[in-house]
One Martini backbone bead per residue (centre of mass of N, CA, C, O) as a GRO file, in nm:
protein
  401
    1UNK     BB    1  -3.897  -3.100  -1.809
    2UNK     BB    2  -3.738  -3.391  -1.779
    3UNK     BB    3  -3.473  -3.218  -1.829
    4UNK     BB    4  -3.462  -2.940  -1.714
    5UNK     BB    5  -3.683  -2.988  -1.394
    6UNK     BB    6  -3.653  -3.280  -1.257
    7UNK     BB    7  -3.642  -3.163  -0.933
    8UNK     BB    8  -3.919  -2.946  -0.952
    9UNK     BB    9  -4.171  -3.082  -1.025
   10UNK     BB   10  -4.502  -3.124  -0.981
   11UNK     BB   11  -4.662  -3.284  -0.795
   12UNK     BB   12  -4.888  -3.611  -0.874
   13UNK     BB   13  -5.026  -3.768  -0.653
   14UNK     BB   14  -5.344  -3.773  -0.696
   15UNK     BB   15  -5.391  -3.957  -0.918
   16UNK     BB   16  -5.443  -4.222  -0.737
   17UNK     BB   17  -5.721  -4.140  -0.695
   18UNK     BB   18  -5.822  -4.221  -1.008
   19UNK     BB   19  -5.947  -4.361  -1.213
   20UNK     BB   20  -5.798  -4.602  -1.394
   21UNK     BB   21  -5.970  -4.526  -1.661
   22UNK     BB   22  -5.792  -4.213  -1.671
   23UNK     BB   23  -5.482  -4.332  -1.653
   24UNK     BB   24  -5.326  -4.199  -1.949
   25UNK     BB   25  -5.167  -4.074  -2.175
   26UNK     BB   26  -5.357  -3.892  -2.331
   27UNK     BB   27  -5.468  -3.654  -2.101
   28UNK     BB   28  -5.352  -3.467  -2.156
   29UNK     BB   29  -5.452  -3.356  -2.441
   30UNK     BB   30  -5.738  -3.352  -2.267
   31UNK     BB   31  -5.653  -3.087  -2.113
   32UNK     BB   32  -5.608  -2.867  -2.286
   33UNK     BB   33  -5.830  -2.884  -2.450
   34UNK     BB   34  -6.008  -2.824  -2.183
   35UNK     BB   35  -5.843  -2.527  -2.157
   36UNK     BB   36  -5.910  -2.388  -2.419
   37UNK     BB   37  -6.220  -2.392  -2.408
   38UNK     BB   38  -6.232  -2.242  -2.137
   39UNK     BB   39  -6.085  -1.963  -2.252
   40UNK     BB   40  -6.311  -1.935  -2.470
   41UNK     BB   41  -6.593  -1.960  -2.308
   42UNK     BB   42  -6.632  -2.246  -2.289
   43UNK     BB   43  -6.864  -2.532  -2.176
   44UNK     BB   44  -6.937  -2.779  -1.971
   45UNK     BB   45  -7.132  -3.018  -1.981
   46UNK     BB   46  -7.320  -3.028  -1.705
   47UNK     BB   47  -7.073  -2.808  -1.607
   48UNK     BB   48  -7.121  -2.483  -1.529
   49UNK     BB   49  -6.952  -2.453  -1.254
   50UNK     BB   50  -6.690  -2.589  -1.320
   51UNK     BB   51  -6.603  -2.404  -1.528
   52UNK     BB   52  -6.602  -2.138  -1.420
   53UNK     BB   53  -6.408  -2.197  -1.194
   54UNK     BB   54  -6.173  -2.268  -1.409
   55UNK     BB   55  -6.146  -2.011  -1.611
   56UNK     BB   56  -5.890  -1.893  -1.470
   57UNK     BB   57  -5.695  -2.132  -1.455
   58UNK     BB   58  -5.716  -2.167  -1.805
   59UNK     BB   59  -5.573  -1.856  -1.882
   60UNK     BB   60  -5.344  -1.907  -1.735
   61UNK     BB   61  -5.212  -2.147  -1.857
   62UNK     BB   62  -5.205  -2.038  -2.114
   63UNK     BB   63  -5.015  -1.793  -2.102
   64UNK     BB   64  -4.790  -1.997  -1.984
   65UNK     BB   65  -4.722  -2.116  -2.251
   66UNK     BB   66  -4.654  -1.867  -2.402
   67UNK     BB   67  -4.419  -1.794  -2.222
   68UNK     BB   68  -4.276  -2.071  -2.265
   69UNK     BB   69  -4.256  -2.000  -2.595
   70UNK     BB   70  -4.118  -1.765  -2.579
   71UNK     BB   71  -3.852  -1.861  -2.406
   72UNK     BB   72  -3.766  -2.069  -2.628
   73UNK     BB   73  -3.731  -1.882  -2.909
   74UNK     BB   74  -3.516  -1.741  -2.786
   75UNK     BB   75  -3.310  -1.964  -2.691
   76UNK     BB   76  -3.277  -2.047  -3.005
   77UNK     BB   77  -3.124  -1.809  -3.072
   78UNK     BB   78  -2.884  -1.871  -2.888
   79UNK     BB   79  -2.859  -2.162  -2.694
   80UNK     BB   80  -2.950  -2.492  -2.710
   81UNK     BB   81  -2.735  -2.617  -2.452
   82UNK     BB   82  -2.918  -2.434  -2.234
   83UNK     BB   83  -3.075  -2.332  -1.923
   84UNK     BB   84  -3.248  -2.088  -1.828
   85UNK     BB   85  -3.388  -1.958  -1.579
   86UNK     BB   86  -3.625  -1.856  -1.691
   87UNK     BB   87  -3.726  -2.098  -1.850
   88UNK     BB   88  -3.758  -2.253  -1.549
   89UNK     BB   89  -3.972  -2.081  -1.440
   90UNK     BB   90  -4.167  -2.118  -1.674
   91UNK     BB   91  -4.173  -2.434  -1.632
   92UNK     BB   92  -4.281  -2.457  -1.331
   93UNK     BB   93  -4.529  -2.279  -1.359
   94UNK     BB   94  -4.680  -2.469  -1.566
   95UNK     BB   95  -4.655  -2.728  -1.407
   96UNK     BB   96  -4.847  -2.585  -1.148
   97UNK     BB   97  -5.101  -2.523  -1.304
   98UNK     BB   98  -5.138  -2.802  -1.459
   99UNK     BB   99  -5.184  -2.990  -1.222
  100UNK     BB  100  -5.427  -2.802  -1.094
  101UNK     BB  101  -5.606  -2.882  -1.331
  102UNK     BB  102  -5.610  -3.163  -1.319
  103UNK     BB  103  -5.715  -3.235  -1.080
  104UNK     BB  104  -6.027  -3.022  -1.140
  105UNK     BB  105  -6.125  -3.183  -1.412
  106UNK     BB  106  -6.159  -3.471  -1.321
  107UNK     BB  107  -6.342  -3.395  -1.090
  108UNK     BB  108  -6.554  -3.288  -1.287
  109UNK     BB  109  -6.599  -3.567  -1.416
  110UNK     BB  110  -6.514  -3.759  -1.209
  111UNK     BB  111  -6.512  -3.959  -0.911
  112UNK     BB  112  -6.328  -3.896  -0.679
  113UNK     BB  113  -6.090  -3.922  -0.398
  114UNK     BB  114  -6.055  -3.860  -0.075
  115UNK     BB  115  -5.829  -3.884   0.103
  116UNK     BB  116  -5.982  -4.083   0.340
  117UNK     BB  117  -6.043  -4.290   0.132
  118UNK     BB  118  -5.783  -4.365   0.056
  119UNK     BB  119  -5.650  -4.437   0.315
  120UNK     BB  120  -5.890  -4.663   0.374
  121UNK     BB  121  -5.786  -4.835   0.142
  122UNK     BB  122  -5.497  -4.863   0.244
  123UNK     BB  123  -5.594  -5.045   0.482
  124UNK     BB  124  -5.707  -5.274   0.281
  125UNK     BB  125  -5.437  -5.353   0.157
  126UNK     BB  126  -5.285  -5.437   0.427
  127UNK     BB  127  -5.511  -5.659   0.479
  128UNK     BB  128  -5.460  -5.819   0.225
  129UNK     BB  129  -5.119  -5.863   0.299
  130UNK     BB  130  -5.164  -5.948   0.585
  131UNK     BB  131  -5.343  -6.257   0.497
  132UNK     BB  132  -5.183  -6.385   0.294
  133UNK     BB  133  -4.916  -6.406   0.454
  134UNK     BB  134  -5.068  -6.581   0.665
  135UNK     BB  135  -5.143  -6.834   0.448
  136UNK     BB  136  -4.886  -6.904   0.417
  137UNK     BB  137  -4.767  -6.963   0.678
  138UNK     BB  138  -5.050  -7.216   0.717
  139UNK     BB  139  -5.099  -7.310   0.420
  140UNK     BB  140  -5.337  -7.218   0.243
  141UNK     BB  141  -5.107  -7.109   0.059
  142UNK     BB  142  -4.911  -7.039  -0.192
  143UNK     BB  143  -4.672  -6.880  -0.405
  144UNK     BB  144  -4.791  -7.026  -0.695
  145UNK     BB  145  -5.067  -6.893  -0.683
  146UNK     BB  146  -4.963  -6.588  -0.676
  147UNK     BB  147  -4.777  -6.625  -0.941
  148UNK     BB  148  -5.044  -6.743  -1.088
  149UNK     BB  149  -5.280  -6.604  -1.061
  150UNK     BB  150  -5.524  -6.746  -0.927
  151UNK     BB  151  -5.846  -6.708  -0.966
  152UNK     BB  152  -5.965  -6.835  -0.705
  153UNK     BB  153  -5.836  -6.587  -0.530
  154UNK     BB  154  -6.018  -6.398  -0.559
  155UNK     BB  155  -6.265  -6.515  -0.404
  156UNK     BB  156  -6.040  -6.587  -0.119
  157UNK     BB  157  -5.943  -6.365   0.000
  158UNK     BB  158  -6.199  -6.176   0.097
  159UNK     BB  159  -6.266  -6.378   0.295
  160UNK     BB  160  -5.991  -6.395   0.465
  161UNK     BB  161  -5.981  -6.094   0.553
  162UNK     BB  162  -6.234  -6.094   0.701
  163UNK     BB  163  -6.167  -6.304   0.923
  164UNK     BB  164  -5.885  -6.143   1.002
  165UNK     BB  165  -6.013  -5.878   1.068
  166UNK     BB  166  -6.203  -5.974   1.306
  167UNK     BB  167  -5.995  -6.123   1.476
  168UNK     BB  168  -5.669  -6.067   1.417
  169UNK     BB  169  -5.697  -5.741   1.301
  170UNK     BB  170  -5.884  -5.612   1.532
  171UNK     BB  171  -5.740  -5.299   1.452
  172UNK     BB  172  -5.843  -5.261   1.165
  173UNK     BB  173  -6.085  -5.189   0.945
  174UNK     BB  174  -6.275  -5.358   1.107
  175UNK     BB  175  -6.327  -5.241   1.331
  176UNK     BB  176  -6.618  -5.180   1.536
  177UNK     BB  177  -6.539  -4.978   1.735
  178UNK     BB  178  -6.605  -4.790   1.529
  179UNK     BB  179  -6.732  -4.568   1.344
  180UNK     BB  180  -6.880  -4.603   1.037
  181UNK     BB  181  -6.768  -4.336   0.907
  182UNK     BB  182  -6.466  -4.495   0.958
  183UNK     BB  183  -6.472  -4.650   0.741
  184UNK     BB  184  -6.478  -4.829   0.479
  185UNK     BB  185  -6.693  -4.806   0.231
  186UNK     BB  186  -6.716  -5.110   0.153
  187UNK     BB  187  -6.806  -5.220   0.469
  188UNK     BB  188  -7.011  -4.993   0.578
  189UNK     BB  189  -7.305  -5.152   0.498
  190UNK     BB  190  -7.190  -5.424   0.631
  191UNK     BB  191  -7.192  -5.361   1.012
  192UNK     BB  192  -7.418  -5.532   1.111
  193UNK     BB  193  -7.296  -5.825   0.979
  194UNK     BB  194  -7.033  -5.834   1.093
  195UNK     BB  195  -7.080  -5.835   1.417
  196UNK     BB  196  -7.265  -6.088   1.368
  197UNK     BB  197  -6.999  -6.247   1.326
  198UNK     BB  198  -6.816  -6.204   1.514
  199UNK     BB  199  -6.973  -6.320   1.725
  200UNK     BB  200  -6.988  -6.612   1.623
  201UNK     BB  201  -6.659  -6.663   1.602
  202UNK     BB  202  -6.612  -6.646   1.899
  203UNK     BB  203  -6.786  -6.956   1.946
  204UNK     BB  204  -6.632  -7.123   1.800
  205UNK     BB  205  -6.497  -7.448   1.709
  206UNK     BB  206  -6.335  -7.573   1.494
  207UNK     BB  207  -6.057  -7.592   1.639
  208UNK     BB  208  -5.779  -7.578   1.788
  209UNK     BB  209  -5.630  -7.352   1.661
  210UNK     BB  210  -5.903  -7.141   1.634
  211UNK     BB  211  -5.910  -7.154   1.960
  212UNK     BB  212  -5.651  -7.013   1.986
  213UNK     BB  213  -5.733  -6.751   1.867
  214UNK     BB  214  -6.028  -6.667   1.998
  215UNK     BB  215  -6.009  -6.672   2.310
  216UNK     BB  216  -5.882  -6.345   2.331
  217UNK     BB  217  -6.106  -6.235   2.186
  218UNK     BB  218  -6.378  -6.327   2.391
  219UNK     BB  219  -6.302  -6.281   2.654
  220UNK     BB  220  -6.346  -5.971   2.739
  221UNK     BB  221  -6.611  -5.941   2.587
  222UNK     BB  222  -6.778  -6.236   2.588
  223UNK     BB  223  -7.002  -6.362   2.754
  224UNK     BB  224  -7.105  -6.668   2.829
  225UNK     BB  225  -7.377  -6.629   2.794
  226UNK     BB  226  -7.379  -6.547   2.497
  227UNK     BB  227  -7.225  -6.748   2.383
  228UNK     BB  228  -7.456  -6.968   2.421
  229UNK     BB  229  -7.698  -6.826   2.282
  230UNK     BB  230  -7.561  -6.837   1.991
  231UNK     BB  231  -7.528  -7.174   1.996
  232UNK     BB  232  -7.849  -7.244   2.035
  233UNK     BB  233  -7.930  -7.143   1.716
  234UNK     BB  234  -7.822  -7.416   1.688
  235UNK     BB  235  -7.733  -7.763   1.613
  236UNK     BB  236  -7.422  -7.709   1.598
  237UNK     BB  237  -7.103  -7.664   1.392
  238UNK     BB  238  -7.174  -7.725   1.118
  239UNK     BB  239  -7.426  -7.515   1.138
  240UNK     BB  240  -7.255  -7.250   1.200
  241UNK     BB  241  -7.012  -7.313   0.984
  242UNK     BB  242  -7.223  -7.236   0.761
  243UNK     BB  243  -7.304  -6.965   0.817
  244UNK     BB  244  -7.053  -6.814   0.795
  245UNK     BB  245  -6.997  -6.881   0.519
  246UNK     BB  246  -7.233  -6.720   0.384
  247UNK     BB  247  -7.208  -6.465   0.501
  248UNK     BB  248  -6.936  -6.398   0.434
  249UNK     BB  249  -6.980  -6.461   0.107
  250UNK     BB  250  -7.197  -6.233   0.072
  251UNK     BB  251  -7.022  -6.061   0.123
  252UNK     BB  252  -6.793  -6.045  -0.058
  253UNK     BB  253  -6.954  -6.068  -0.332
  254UNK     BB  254  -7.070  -5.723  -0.279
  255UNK     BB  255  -6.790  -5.639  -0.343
  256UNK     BB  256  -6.762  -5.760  -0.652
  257UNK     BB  257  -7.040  -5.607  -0.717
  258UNK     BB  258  -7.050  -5.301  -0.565
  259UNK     BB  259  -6.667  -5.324  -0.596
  260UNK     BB  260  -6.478  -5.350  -0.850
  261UNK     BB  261  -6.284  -5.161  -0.869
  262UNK     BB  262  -6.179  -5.149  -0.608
  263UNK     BB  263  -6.077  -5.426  -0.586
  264UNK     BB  264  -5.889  -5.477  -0.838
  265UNK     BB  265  -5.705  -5.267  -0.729
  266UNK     BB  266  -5.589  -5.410  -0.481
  267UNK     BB  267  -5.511  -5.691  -0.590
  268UNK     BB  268  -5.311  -5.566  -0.774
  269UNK     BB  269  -5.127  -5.501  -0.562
  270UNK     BB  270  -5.131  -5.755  -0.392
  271UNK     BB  271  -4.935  -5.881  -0.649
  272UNK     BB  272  -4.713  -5.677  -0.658
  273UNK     BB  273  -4.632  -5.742  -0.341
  274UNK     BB  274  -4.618  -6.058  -0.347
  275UNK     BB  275  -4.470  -6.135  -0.551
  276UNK     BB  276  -4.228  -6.270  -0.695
  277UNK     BB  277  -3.939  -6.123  -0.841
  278UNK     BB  278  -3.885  -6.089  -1.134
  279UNK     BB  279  -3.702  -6.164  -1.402
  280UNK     BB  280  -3.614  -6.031  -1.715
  281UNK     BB  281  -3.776  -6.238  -1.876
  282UNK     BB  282  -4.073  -6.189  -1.691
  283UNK     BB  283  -4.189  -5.942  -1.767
  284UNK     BB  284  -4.357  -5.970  -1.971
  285UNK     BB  285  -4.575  -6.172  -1.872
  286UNK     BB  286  -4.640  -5.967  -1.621
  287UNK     BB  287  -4.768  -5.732  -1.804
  288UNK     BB  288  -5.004  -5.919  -1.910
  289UNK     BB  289  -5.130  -6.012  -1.653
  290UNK     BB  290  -5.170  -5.662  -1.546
  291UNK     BB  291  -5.355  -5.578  -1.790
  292UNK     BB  292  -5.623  -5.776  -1.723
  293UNK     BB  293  -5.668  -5.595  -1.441
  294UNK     BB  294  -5.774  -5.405  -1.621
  295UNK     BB  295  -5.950  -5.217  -1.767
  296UNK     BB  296  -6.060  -5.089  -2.025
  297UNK     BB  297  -5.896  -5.150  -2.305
  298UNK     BB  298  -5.759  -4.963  -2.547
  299UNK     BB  299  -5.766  -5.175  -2.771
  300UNK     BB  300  -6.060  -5.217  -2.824
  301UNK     BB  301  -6.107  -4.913  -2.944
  302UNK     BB  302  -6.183  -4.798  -3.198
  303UNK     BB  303  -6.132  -4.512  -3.207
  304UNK     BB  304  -5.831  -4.524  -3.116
  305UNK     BB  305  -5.741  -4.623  -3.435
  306UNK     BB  306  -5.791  -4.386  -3.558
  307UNK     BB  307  -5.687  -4.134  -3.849
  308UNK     BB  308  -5.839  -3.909  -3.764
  309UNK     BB  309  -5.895  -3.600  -3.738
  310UNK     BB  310  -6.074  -3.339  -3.558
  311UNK     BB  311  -6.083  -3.142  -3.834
  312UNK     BB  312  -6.196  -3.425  -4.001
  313UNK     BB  313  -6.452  -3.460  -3.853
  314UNK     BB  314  -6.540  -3.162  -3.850
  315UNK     BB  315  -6.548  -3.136  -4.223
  316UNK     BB  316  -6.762  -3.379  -4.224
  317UNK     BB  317  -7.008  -3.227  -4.064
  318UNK     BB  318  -7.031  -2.976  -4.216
  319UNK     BB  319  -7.136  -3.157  -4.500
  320UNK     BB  320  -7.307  -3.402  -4.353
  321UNK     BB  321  -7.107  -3.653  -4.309
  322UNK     BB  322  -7.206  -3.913  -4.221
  323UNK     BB  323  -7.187  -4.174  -3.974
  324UNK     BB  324  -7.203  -4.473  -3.893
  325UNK     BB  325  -7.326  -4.599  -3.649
  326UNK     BB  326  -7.226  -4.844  -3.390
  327UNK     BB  327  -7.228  -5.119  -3.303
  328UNK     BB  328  -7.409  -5.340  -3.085
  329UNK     BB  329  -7.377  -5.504  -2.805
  330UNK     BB  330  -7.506  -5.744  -2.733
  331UNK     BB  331  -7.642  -5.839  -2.451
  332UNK     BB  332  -7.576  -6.177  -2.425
  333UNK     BB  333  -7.255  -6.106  -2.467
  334UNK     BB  334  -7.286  -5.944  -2.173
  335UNK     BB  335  -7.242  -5.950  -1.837
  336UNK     BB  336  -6.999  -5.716  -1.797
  337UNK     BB  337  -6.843  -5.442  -1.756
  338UNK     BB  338  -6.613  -5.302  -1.946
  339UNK     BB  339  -6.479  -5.078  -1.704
  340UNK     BB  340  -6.494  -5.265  -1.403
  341UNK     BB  341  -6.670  -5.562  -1.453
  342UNK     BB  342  -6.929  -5.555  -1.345
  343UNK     BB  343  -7.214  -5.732  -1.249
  344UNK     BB  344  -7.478  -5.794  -1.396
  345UNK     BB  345  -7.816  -5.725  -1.221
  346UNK     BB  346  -8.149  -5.668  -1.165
  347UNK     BB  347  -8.026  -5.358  -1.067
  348UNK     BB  348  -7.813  -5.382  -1.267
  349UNK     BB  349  -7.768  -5.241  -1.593
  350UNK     BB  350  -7.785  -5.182  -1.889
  351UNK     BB  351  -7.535  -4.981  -2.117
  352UNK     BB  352  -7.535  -4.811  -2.411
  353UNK     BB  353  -7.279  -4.642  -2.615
  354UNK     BB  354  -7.331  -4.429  -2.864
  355UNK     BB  355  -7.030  -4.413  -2.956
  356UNK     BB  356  -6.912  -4.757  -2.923
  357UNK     BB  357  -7.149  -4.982  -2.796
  358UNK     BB  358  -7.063  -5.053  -2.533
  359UNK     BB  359  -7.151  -5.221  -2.235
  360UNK     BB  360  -7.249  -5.038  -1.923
  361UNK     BB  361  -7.326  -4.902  -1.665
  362UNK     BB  362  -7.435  -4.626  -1.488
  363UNK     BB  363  -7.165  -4.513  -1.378
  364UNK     BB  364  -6.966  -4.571  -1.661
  365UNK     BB  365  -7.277  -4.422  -1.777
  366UNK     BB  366  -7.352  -4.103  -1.671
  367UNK     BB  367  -7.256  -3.929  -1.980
  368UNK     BB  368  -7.345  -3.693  -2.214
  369UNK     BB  369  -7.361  -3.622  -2.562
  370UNK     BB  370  -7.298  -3.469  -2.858
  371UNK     BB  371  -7.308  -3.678  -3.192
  372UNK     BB  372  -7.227  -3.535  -3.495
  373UNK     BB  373  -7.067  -3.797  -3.663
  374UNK     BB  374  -7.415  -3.909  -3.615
  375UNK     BB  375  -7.611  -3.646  -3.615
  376UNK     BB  376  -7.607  -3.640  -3.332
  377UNK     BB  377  -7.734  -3.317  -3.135
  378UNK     BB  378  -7.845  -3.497  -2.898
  379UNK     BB  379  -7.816  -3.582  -2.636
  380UNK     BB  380  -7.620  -3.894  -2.513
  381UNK     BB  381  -7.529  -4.169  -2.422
  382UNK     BB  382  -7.199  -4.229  -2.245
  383UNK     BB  383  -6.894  -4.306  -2.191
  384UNK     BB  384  -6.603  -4.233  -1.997
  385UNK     BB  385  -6.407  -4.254  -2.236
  386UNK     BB  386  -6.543  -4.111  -2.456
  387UNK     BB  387  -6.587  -3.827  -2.334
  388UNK     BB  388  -6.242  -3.808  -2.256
  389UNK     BB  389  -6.144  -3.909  -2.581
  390UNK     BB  390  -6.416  -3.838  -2.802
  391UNK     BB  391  -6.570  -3.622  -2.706
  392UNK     BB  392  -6.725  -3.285  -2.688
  393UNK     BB  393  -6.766  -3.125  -2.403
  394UNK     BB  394  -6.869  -2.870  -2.578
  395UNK     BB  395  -7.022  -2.531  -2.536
  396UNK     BB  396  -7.067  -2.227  -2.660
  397UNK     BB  397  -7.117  -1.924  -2.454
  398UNK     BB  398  -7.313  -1.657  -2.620
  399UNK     BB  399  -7.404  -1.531  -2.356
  400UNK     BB  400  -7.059  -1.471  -2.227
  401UNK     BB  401  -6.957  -1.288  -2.498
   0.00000   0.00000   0.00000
């Protein structure tokens, strides 16, 4: 298709809504997989009403590639070197049926963003590029620290931003004056502690520079007399900018535990965009380090290095010879979700995966399926990468056949 009808193709913009660990190279044939299957009349486990709901469009897209080997075959036969209307019209209609499907597959699989949050989310991206740019220009942060990706910016940038966002741009998303509703679901939580850092920041007069800041927007909202009242329940500055600290790091800290996945989203981007643009030489080292902030790498996972095929351990499972199961990453071996980052705590529970053995949180490791390959055949705790990659989510419908 990116021969014959390269200005075409059917948009795929929607995919950039899909979790990091879901966008690979895989996917596509995962993706036909659970078409064909859906077509013959198999239900995705645990979601038989999204199954229902796309097997007309699954059933749709399998006739759409006969036509289109079809449209090859003829083809083939008369002159390799061109490509007709017909072979063009049958791979548009295939690439946007595809297209279709494949949204419709991923969100019944995995938690999708709406529109609405994709774009709350950018709005949070662009509030930690201008925080980082005007950093820069104020001496807070170097160049070198942004291309050497400073890991101590990790958790410097999401405190500035928090600033930021309340007193310079207070017109972005942090706006307190809007509805909750309208909020990034990200600070949404934090709503009433936001309100109060934004009072206290308002009275506080850390520096020269500081109360000529933050002066132009208190003039206007706060009162004399608020400020004076909030001033009061402190013993000094010292003692407000140290409250002010730990709230700040409080929110910061609970967005790196409770939006791993959106944090390091954003940070990726925001390294992408403000990083000085490599030379040909740097580009191999920016791959390496752009690759440490994705999530689980596939290249970690034993089962992605397999060199058997689906239908060689269907015939080893049909004989009875189980494998033995994956050994289990002690819990002691990992503080963090393989597959987010999210630090475990009191709260956030360890959950090993009984397909590869590692240790996922709950959001990570939400879905189950039978492992007939160690003879597991009632569902089991399994995580997202491998329910979409390793596991078969399909049992035969024989009762609507």
């Amino acid at each position: 298709m990116d021969e014959c009808i390269p200005q075409d193709r059917a948009p795929r913009d929607f995919c950039v809504k899909f979790p990091e660990e879901i966008r690979h190279d895989n996917l596509a044939g995962q993706l036909w997989f659970g078409a064909e299957c859906l077509a013959a009349g198999s239900i995705i486990m645990n979601r038989e009403l999204e199954s229902v709901a796309m097997r007309p469009l699954a059933k749709e897209l399998t006739r759409s590639l006969e036509d289109v080997r079809g449209a090859l075959r003829d083809q083939a036969l008369r002159d390799l070197s061109t490509y007709t209307e017909k072979m063009r019209e049958a791979l548009r209609h295939f690439d946007v049926l595809f297209a279709e499907f494949e949204l419709s597959y991923v969100s019944a699989m995995v938690p999708v963003k709406s529109p609405r949050e994709y774009y709350a989310q950018q709005e949070v991206i662009v509030l930690f590029c201008e925080t980082v740019e005007r950093a820069l220009d104020c001496g807070y942060l170097t160049q070198d620290m942004i291309d050497d990706y400073e890991p101590a910016l990790m958790f410097t940038i999401p405190r500035l931003a928090i600033v930021c966002g309340l007193v310079v741009y207070a017109d972005g998303p942090l706006n307190l004056e809007r509805k909750v509703e309208d909020m990034s679901e990200l600070f949404r939580p934090f709503h009433t502690l936001l309100r109060k850092i934004s009072g206290s920041m308002l009275v506080s007069c850390i520096t020269d520079k500081t109360r000529l800041e933050v002066a132009p927007a208190a003039t206007p909202v706060t009162p004399v007399a608020t400020r004076e009242k909030i001033r009061s329940r402190f013993h000094g500055s010292h003692d407000l900018i140290h409250r002010l600290f730990v709230c700040i790091s409080g929110v910061a800290d609970q967005l790196q535990t409770n939006y791993a996945s959106d944090l390091r989203s954003i940070l990726k981007t925001l390294f992408e965009v403000m990083a000085t643009k490599p030379e040909t030489d740097d580009k191999e080292k920016l791959k390496k380090v752009t690759q440490s902030l994705r999530s689980a790498t596939l290249e970690d996972c034993a089962l992605c290095q397999e060199t058997l095929s689906s239908s060689e351990l269907a015939a080893k499972t049909c004989d009875g010879d189980f494998e033995e199961p994956p050994e289990w990453v002690p819990d002691e071996a990992c503080g963090f979700c393989t597959a987010c980052k999210a630090p475990f705590t009191v709260i956030r529970r360890k959950h090993h995966c009984r397909s590869c053995g590692k240790i996922f949180c709950s959001r990570c490791s939400s879905h189950s399926a039978p492992l007939p390959r160690y003879g597991q055949v009632k569902p089991v705790r399994v995580c997202t990468h491998c329910y979409m990659f390793h596991v078969t989510p399909f049992y035969s419908d024989k009762a609507g056949m």
